[in-house]
C-alpha positions in Angstrom: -9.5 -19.8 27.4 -13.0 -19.2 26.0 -14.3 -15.2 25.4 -18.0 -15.1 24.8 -19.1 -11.7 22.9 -22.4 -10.7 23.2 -25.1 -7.7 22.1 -22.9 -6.5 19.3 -23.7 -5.2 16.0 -21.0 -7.7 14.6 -20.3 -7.4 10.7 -19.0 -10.3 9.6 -18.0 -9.9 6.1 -20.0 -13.6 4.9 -20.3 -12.8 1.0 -24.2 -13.9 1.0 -26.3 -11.1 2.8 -28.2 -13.2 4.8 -24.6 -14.4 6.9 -23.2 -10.9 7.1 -24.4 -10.1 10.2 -24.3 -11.4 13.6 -25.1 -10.3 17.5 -22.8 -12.5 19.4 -19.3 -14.7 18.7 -16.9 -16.9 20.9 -13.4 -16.7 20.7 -11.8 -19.9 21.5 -8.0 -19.4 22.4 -6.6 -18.0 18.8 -9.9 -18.9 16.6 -13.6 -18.4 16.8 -15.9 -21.1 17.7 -19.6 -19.6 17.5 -21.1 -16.9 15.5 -24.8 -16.0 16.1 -27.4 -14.5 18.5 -26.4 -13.4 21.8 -29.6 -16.1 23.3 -27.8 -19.1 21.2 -24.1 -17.9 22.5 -22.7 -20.7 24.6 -21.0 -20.0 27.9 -17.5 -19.1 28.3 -14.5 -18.0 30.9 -15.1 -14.4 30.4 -18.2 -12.9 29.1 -17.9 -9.1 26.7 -20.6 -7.1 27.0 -20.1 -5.1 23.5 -22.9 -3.1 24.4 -24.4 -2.4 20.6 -21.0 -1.3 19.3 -19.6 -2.4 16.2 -17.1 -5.3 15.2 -15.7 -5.7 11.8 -13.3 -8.2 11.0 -9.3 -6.9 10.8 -8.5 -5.2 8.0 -5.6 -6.5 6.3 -3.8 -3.6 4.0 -3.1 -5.7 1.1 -0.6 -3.4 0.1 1.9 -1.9 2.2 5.7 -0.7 2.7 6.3 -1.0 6.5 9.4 -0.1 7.3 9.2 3.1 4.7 5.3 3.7 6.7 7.4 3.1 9.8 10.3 6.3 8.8 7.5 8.3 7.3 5.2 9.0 10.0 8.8 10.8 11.5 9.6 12.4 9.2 7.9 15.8 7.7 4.4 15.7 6.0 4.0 17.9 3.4 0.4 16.6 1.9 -1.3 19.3 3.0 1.1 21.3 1.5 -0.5 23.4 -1.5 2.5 25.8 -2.1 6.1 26.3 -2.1 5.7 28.9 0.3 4.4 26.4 2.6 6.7 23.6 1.5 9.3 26.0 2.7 7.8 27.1 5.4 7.8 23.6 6.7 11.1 22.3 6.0 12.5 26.0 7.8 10.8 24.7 11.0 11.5 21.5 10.8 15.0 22.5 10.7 14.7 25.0 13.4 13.7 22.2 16.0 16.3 20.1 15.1 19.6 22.1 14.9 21.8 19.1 15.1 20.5 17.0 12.4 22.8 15.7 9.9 19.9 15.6 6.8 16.5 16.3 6.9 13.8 14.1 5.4 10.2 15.0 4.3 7.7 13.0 2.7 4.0 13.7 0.7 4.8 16.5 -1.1 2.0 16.9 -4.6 3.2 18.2 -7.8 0.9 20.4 -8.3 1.6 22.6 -5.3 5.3 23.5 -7.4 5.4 26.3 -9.7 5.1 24.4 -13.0 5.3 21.1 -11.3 8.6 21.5 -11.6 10.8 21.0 -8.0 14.3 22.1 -8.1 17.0 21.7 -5.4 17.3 25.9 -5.5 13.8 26.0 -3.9 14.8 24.0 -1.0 18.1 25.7 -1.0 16.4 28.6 -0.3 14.7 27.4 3.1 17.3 24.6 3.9 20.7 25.1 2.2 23.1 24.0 4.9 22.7 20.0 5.3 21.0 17.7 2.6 17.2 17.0 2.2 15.4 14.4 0.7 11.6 15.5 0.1 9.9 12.0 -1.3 6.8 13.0 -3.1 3.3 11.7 -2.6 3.7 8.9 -5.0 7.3 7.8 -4.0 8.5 7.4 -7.7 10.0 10.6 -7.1 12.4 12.1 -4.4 13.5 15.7 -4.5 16.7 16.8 -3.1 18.8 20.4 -2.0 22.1 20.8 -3.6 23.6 19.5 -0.7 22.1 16.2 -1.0 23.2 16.1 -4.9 26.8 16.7 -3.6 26.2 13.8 -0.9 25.2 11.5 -3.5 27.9 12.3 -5.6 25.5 13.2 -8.7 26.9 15.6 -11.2 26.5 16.5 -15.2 28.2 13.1 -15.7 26.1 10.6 -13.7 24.3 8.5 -15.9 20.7 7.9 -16.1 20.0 4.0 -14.2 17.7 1.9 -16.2 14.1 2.4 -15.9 14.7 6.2 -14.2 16.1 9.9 -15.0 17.8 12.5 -13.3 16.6 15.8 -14.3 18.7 18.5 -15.6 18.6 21.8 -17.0 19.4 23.0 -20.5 23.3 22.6 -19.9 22.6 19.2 -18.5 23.3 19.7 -14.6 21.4 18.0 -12.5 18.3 20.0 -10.9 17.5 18.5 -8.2 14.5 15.6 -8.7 15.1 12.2 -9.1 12.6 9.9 -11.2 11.8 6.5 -10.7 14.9 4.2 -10.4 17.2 7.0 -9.8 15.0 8.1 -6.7 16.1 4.7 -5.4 19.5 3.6 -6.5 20.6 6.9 -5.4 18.5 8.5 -2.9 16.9 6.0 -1.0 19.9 3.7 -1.4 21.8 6.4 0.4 19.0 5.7 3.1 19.5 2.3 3.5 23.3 2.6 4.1 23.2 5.5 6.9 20.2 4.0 8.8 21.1 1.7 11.3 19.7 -1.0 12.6 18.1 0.7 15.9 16.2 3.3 13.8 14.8 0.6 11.5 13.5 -1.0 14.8 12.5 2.0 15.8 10.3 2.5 12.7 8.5 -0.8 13.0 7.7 -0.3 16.6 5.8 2.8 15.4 4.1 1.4 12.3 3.0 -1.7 14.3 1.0 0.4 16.5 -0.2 2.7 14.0 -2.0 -0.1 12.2 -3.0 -1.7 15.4 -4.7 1.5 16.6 -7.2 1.8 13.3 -8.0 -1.9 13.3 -5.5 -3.6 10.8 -5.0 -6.8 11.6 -2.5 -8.1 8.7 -0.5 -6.3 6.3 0.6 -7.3 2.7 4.5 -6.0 2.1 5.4 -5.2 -1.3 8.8 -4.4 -1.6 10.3 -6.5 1.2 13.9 -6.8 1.1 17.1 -7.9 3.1 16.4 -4.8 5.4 12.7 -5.2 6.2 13.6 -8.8 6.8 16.0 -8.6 9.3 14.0 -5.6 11.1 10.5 -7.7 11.0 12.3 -10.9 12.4 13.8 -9.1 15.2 10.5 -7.5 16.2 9.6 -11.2 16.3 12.2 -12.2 18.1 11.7 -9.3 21.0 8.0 -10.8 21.0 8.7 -14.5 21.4 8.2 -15.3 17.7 5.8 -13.3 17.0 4.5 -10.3 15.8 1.5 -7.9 16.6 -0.1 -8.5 12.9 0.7 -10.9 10.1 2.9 -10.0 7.7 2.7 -11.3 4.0 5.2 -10.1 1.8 6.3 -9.8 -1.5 10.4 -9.8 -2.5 11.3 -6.7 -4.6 12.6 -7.7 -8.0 15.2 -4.8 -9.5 16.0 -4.9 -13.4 19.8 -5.1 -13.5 19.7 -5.5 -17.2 20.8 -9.1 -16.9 18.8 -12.0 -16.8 20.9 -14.3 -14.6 21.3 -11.5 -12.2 17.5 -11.0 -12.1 16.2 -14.8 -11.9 19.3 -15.1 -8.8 16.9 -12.7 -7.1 13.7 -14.9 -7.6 15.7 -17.8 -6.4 16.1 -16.2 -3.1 12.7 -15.5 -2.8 11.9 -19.3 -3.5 14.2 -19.9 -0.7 12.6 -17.2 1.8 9.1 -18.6 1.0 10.0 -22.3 1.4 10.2 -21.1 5.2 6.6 -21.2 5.7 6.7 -22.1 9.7 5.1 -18.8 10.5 2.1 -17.3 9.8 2.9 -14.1 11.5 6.3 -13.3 8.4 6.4 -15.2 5.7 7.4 -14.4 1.8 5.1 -15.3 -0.5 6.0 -13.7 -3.5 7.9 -11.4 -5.6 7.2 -7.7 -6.9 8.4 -6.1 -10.4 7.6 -2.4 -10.6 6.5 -2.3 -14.5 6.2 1.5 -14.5 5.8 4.7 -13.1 2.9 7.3 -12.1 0.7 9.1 -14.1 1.4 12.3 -11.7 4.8 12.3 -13.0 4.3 11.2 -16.3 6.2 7.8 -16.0 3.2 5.1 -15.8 3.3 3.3 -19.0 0.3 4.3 -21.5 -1.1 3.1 -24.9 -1.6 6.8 -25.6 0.7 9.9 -24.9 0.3 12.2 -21.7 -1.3 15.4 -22.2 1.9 17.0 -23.3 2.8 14.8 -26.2 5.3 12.9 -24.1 4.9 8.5 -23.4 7.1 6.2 -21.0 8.3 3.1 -21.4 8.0 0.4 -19.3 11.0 -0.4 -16.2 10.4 -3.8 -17.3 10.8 -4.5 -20.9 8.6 -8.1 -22.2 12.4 -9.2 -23.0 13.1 -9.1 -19.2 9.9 -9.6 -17.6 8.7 -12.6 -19.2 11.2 -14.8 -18.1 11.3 -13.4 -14.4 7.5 -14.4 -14.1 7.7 -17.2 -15.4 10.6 -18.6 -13.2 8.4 -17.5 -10.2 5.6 -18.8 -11.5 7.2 -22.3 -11.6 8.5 -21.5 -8.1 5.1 -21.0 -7.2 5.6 -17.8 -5.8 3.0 -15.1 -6.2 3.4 -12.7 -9.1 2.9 -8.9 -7.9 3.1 -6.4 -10.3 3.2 -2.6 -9.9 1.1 -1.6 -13.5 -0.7 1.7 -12.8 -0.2 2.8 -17.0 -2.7 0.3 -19.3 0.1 -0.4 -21.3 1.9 -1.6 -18.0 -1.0 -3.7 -17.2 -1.5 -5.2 -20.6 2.3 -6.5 -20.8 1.9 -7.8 -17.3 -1.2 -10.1 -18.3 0.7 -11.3 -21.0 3.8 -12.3 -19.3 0.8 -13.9 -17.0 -0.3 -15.7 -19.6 2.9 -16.8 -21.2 3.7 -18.1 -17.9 0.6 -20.2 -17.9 1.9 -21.8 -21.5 5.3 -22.3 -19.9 4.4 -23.8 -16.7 1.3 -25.8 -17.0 -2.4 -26.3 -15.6 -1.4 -25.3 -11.6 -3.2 -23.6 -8.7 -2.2 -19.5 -8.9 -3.5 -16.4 -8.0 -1.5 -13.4 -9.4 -2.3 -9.8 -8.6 -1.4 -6.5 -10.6 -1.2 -3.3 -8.2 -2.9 0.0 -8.5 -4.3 -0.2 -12.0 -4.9 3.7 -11.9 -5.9 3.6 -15.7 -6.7 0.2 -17.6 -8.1 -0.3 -21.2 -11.7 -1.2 -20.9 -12.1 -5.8 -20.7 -9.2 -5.4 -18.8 -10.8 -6.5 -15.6 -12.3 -9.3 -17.5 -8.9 -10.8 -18.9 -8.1 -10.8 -15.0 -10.9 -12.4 -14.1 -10.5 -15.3 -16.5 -6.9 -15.5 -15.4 -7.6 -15.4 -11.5 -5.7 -12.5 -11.3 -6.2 -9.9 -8.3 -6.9 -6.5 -8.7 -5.3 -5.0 -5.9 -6.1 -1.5 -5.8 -6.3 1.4 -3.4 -8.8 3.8 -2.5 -7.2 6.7 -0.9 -5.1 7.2 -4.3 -8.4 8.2 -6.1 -9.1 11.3 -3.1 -10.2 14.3 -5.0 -7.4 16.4 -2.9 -4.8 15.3 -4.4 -6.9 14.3 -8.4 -6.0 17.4 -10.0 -2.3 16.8 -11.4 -3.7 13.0 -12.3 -6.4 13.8 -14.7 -4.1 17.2 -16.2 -1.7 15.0 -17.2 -3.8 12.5 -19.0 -5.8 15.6 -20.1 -8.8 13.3 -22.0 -11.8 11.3 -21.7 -9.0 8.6 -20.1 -9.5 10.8 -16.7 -13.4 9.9 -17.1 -12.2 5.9 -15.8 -10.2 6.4 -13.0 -10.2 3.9 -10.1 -13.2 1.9 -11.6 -13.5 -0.4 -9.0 -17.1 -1.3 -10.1 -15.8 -2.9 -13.3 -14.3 -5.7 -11.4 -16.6 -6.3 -9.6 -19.0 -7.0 -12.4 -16.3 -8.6 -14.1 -15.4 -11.4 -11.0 -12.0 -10.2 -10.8 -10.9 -10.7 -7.1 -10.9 -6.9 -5.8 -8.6 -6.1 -2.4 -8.2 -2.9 -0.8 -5.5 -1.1 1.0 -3.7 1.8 1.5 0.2 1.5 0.0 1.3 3.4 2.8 3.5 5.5 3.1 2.1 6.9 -0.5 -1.6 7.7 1.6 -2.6 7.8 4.8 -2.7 4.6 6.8 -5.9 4.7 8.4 -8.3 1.9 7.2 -11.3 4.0 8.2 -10.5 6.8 6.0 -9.3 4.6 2.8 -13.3 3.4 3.7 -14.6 6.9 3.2 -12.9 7.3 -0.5 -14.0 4.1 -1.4 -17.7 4.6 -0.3 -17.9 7.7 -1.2 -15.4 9.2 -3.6 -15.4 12.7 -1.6 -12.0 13.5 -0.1 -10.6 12.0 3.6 -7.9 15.1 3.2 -9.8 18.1 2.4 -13.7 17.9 3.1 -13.9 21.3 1.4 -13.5 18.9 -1.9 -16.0 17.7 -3.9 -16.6 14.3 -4.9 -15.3 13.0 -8.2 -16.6 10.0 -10.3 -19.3 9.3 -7.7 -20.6 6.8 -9.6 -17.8 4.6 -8.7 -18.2 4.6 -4.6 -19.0 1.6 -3.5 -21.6 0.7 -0.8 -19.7 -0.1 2.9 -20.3 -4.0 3.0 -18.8 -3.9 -0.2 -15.7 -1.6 0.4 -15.1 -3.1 4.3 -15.4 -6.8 2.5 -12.6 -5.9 0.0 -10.6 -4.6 2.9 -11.0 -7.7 5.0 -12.1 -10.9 3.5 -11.0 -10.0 0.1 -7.5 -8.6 1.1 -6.8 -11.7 2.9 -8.0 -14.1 0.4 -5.9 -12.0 -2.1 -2.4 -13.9 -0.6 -4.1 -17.4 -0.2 -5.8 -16.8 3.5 -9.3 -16.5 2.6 -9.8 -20.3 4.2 -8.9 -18.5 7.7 -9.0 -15.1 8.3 -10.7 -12.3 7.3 -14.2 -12.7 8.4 -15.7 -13.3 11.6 -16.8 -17.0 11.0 -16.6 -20.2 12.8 -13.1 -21.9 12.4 -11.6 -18.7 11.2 -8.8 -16.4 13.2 -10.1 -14.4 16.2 -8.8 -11.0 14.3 -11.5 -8.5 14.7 -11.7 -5.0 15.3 -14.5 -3.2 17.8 -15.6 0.5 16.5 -17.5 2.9 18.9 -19.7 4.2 16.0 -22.2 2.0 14.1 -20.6 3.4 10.8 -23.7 1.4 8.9 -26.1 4.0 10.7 -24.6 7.2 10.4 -24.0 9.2 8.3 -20.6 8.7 5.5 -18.3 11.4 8.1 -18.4 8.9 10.3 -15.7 6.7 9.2 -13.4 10.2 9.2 -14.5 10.4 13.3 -14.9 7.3 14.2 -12.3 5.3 17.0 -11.2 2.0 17.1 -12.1 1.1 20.4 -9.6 -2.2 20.8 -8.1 -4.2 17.9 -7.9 -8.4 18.7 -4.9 -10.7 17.1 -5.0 -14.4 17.6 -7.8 -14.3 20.4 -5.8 -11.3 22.5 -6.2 -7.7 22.5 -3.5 -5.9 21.2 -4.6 -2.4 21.3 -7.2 -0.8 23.4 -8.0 3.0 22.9 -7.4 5.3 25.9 -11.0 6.3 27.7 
């Protein structure tokens, strides 16, 4: 089955200018055969009349949670949240129209908008007291609970702290109610995970599948796939034939038990998940090591103290991370890691390169996620390493900047989100979203990136202007470069001959109008594999 598309204004992503744009393609079953001018398209079964409307290639978000995206988007959004009045306010209604809910779960919530940054389980108690909530904050290195959640999880005055996390207390040491880090998950979210069944967790990839679908994403990067989000992404497969709506990529979680046998078993089993390469629609293709925190929260790992005279150290200390990379390295599995501090990022190069020594002269591309703050010739170490700089847009919106450059409180704040450095560097630069942290929508996560105004709050101005990037560039490191960042670049991610037929058509010519287009602009239908997977209601 041949599809001819003609009269478009198709965007093809080609790095050299004079390839990047195109009128007409042909979709050949699952790939495309011809890219050009509508007079040089050959005939086909069915002719598309895109009638001047725009087609970008898929976007692949090349970082990603999907089955927490999945829960999130049910649960009770508290971004927009700016104080505990409204935090409350919120959680009392959310109760209200659902009386028989066991716990209640809320997601999103900013620092900032809690007197003194400082949540405590009393000021939930006070507008949900009777079963237990779990408010995950915007970052989701931090989950704040009521006191019947601290009585669920069995946390008192003598729970100890869990490596690489803290549980907050008070003066006489009782636990007030916010969980840092490690504790948010070995407590909190492991709770989660043990009382959600199997049909919810289906349940939440049926709704994030068709949340990406409908803003054009065409392949998603997981990084922090476990047992769970295995099971629940191979039974969506399974309800589909073997496959799956989008291609998933994804990354194994790594957790620091303390113990080095215990932490190289867990690469070992992601060697043996991505030996299983028969499908391009799941497959594991690396592992991912959360180095530190946030800087919202004060846990990212820094050269130089916080604002407030306090530092963090890393999750992963060099005396357990070095040997963990290296074992994947040799398993030639893809290194991920979570480095958002510069001191995180400097002792994940190194283990990088100390992997290289180990292991030998060998094709790799390694990536290090977020880099929020990074020394200066950091992007330049990368690119002489061939190391990714996987970063994401939306986390630099000026909405939610405030508590980020307080914290820092110095000319650090004056090099946030950089993306221009690597660029100029050569460092391989991929977009996405980490969803659930931001908003999902690709066209949004466009409009921070190109413009560094706010895709929350258009009240907000612009911060560090001078690091918006022009559209190609930004849609490129959505597409092209966010596939090429997990070894695709040979096949997807551009609209090119002999590449998949995974393409997106927009009803707005967003490279004519004006920037607040991206923020009102509909995907029209989204195309997997040669077949439409989503089309927009008329």
């Amino acid at each position: 089955m041949t599809t001819r598309y003609i009269n478009g204004r198709v965007f093809t992503a080609d790095i050299d200018p004079d390839g990047a744009w195109a009128e007409a393609f042909v979709v050949d079953g699952e790939t495309i055969a011809f890219v050009g001018s509508t007079a040089d398209a050959p005939e086909a079964d069915e002719t598309v009349d895109l009638d001047g409307r725009l087609v970008l290639p898929g976007f692949t978000d090349a970082h990603t949670h999907l089955l927490m995206a999945g829960s999130a988007l049910g649960q009770v959004p508290l971004t927009a949240a700016r104080s505990l009045d409204e935090i409350q306010a919120l959680l009392r209604e959310a109760r209200e129209a659902n009386p028989d809910a066991v716990a209640l779960r809320g997601r999103g919530w900013l620092f900032d908008s809690v007197p003194g940054g400082a949540p405590t389980a009393a000021m939930i108690d006070q507008a949900v007291a009777d079963i237990p909530v779990y408010l995950d904050a915007n970052d989701y290195h931090s989950c704040w609970v009521n006191t019947a959640a601290l009585a669920e999880l069995g946390i008192t005055r003598d729970t100890a702290d869990p490596i690489g996390g803290r549980i907050a207390r008070d003066a006489e040491g009782e636990p007030t109610g916010l969980l840092f880090e490690t504790a948010a998950t070995q407590y909190a979210w492991a709770h989660n995970d043990a009382t959600t069944t199997d049909s919810d967790r289906d349940a939440d990839v049926e709704r994030v599948l068709d949340a990406y679908l409908a803003t054009g994403v065409t392949g998603a990067i997981d990084m922090a796939f476990d047992e769970y989000g295995l099971a629940a992404l191979r039974r969506a497969q399974e309800r589909r034939g073997g496959e799956l709506p989008i291609r998933v990529a994804a990354h194994w979680i790594i957790v620091n038990t303390g113990d080095e046998d215990a932490n190289l078993a867990q690469v070992s089993r992601a060697a043996e998940l991505a030996r299983d390469d028969s499908s391009h629609w799941l497959r594991v293709v690396g592992i991912k090591l959360v180095l530190d925190g946030v800087i919202d929260a004060c846990t990212a790992a820094m050269r130089h103290p916080y604002a407030d005279g306090t530092n963090a150290e890393p999750i992963w200390p060099v005396v357990h991370l070095n040997p963990v990379v290296a074992a994947a390295d040799a398993a030639g599995l893809q290194v991920a890691q979570h480095a958002i501090g510069d001191y995180a990022s400097e002792i994940a190069l190194d283990a990088i390169e100390q992997a290289i020594a180990v292991n030998g002269d060998r094709p790799r591309r390694h990536r290090i996620e977020h880099l929020e703050y990074a020394a200066p010739g950091t992007a330049e170490r990368m690119a002489r390493l061939g190391v990714t700089a996987s970063m994401q847009p939306v986390h630099s919106d000026p909405a939610i900047f405030a508590n980020w450059a307080e914290m820092l409180g110095d000319d650090r704040v004056d090099r946030a989100f950089p993306w221009p450095e690597y660029e100029d560097a050569g460092t391989l630069l991929a977009f996405s979203t980490d969803a659930p942290t931001a908003p999902h929508e690709a066209l949004a996560n466009m409009y921070v990136a190109t413009t560094r105004a706010s895709a929350l709050d258009r009240s907000v101005e612009a911060i560090h202007p001078q690091f918006a990037l022009p559209l190609a560039a930004a849609i490129g490191h959505a597409t092209r470069d966010a596939a090429a960042s997990v070894g695709d670049g040979d096949w997807r991610g551009r609209i090119a001959p002999g590449f998949a037929a995974d393409f997106a058509v927009i009803d707005t010519d967003l490279f004519r109008e004006e920037p607040s287009s991206l923020l009102e602009a509909r995907v029209v239908e989204t195309v997997v594999a040669g077949r439409s997977r989503y089309r927009a209601e008329p």
